[in-house]
C-alpha positions as CSV (number, residue, x, y, z in Angstrom):
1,X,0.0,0.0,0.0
2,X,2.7,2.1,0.8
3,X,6.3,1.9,-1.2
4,X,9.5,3.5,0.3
5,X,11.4,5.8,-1.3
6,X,14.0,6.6,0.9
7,X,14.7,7.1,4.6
8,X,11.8,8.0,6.2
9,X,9.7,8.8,2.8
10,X,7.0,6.8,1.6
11,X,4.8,7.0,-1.7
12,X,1.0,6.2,-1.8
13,X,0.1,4.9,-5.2
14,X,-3.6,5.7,-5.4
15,X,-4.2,4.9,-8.3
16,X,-4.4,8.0,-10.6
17,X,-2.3,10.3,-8.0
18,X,-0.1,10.1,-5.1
19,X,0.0,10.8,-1.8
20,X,3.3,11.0,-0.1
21,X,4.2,9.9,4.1
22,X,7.4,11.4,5.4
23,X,9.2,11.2,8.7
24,X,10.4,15.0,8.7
25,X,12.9,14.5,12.1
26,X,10.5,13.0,14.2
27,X,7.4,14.7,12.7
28,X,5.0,12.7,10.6
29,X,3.5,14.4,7.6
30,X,1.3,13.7,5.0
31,X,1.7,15.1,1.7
32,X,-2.0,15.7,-0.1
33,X,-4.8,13.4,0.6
34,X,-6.0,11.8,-2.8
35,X,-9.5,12.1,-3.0
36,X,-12.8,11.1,-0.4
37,X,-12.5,7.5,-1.0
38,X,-9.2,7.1,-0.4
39,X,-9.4,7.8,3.3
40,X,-8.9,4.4,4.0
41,X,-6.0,3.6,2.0
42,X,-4.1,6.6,4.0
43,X,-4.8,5.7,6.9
44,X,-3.8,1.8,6.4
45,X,-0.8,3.2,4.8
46,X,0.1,4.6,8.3
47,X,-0.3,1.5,9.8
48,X,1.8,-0.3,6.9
49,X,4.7,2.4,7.4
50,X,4.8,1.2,11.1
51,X,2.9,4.4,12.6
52,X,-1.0,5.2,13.7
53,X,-3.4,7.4,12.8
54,X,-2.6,9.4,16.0
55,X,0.8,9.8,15.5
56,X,0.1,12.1,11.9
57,X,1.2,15.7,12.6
58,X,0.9,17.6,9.7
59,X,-0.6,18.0,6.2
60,X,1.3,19.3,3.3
61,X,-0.9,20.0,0.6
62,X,0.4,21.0,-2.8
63,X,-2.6,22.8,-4.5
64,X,-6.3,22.6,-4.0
65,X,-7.7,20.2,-6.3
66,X,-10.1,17.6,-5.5
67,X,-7.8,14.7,-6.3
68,X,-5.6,16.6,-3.6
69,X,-7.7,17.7,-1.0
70,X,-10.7,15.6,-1.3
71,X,-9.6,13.3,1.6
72,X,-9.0,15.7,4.4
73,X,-12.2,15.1,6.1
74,X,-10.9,11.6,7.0
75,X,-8.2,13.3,9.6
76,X,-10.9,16.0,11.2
77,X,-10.5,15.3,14.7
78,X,-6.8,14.5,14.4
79,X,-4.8,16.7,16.4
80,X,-3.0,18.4,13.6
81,X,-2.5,21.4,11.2
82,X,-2.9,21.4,7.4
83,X,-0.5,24.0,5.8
84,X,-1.0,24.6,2.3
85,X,0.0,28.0,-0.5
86,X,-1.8,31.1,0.4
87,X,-3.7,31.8,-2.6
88,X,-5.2,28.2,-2.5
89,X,-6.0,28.2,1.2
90,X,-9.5,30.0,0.9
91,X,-10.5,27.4,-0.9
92,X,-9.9,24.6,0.9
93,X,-11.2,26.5,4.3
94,X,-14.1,27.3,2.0
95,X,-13.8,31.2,2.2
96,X,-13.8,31.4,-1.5
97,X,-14.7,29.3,-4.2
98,X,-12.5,28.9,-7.9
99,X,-13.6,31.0,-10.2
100,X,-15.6,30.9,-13.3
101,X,-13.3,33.2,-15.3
102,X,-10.7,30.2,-16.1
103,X,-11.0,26.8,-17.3
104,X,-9.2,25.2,-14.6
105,X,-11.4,27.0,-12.2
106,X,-14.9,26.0,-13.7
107,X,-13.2,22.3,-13.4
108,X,-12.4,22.7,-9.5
109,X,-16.0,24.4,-9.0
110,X,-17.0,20.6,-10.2
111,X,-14.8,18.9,-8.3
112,X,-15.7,21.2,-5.3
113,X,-18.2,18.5,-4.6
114,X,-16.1,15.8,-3.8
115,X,-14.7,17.9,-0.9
116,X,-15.4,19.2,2.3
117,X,-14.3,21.8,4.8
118,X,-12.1,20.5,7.5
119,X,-11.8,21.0,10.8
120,X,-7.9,21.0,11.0
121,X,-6.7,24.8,11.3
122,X,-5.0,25.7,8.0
123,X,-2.0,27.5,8.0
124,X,-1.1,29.7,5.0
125,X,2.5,29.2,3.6
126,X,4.1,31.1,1.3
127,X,7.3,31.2,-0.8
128,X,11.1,31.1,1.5
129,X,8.4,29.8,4.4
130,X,9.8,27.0,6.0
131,X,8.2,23.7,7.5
132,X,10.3,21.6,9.4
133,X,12.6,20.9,7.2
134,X,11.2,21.9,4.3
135,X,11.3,25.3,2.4
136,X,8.6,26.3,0.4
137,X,8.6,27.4,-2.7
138,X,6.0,29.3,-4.3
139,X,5.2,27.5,-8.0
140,X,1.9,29.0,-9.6
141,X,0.1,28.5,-12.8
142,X,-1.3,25.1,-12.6
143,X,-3.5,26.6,-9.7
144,X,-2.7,30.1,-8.1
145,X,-1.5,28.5,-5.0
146,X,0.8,26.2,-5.6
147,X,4.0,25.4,-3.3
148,X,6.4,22.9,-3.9
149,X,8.2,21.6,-1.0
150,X,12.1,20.7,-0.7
151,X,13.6,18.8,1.6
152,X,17.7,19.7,1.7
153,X,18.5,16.7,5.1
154,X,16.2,14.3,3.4
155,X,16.9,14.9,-0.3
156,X,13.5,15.0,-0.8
157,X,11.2,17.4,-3.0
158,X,7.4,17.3,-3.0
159,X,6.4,18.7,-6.8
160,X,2.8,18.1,-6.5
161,X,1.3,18.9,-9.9
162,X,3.9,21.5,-10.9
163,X,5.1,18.2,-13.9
164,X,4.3,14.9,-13.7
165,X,5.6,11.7,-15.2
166,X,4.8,9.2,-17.8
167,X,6.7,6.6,-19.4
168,X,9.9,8.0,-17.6
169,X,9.7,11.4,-18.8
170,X,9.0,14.3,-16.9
171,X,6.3,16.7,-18.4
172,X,5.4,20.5,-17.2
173,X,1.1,20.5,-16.0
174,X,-0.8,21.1,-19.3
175,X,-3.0,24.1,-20.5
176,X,-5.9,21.9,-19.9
177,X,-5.0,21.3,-16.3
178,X,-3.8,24.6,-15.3
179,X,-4.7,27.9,-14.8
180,X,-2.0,29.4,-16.6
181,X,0.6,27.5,-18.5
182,X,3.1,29.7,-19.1
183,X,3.5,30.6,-15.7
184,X,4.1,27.1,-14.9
185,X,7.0,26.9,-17.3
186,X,7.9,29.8,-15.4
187,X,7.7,27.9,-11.8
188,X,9.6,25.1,-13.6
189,X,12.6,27.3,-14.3
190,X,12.6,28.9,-11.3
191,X,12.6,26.3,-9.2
192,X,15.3,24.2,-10.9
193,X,17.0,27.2,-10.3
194,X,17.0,28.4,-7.3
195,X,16.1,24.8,-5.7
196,X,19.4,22.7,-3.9
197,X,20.1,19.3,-6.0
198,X,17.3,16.4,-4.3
199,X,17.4,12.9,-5.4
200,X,13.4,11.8,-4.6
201,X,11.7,13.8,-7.0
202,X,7.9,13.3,-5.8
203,X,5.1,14.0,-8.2
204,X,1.2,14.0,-7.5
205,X,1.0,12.2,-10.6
206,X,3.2,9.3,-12.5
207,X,5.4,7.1,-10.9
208,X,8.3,9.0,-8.5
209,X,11.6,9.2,-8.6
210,X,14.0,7.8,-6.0
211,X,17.0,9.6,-7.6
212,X,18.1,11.7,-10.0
213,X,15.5,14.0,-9.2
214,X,16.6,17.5,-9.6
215,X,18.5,16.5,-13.0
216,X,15.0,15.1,-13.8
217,X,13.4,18.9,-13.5
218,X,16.5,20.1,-14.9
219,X,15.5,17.7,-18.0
220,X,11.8,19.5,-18.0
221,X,13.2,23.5,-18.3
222,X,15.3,21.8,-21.8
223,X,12.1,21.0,-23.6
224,X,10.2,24.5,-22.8
């Protein structure tokens, strides 16, 4: 249920997106949610990883998007605190919904179904933040909101839909999927730049990779 990818990282393969577990110096994260029904699968991946559902600390979340997001309410009632990009985090306390202006956003009003409000505080994040030990870094275009997180001590960095994988190769998020595709080529550059080298590149979707990872995004900013 759960595969390791390193020291203290684990990768939930959900079956059309990921989910990631990480032991971040003693404090156990979960990184995005998947959607409602995979509540279960999380939390039996806890159990597989060797930890229980009381033990979970924090939520990363990437992006708001249902496929994302859509199993928070599984961890209401968990003593914990979901941090996620600024400009997303009205919308997964609710505050705001996506808008109707943009593509993307008339596909998250759709998806806003699938989801619920959770009762965790949500804590804002924006770029240079850091989180344990992760830095943020502040990656829009596929939705306004989205962070990548890197890991320097674990070599570890969570890209969340910023590219995702097939076949081996490493793709930027599509037009379709994004609010505004060149500003995730943009984010892609950037962070390759400014980003230190990470061997687990960790992608919401496709199959991770365990290393190699930053001369995998390094790969991506050649073809844009």
């Amino acid at each position: 249920m759960v595969t390791p990818l390193a020291d203290g990282v684990w990768w939930y393969d959900l079956r059309g997106t990921n989910a990631y577990l990480v032991d971040d110096d003693g404090t156990l994260t979960l990184v995005d949610t998947g959607m409602r029904f995979h509540a279960s699968a999380l939390i039996g991946g806890l159990r597989e990883a060797g930890f229980e559902l009381r033990d979970l600390d924090r939520i990363l979340l990437t992006h708001y998007d249902m496929d994302h997001v859509g199993g928070l309410g599984a961890f209401d009632g968990v003593d914990l605190t979901i941090h996620v990009g600024a400009a997303d985090a009205p919308l997964v306390t609710g505050e705001q919904k996506p808008p109707l202006s943009n593509h993307k956003g008339l596909i998250q009003r759709v998806g806003r179904l699938l989801t619920s409000v959770p009762d965790n505080p949500v804590e804002p994040v924006e770029d240079g933040d850091s989180v344990g030990t992760f830095t943020v870094y502040g990656t829009p275009g596929h939705t306004p909101g989205h962070v990548c997180y890197v890991s320097e001590a674990l070599s570890t960095a969570l890209l969340g839909d910023l590219v995702l994988e097939r076949g081996g190769t490493v793709y930027p998020s599509p037009w379709l999927l994004s609010y505004d595709a060149d500003a995730v080529e943009a984010s892609v550059r950037s962070l390759a730049e400014r980003a230190p080298a990470f061997e687990v590149a960790a992608m919401g979707h496709g199959v991770p990779f365990e290393e190699g990872g930053s001369r995998r995004l390094a790969s991506v900013v050649e073809t844009l």
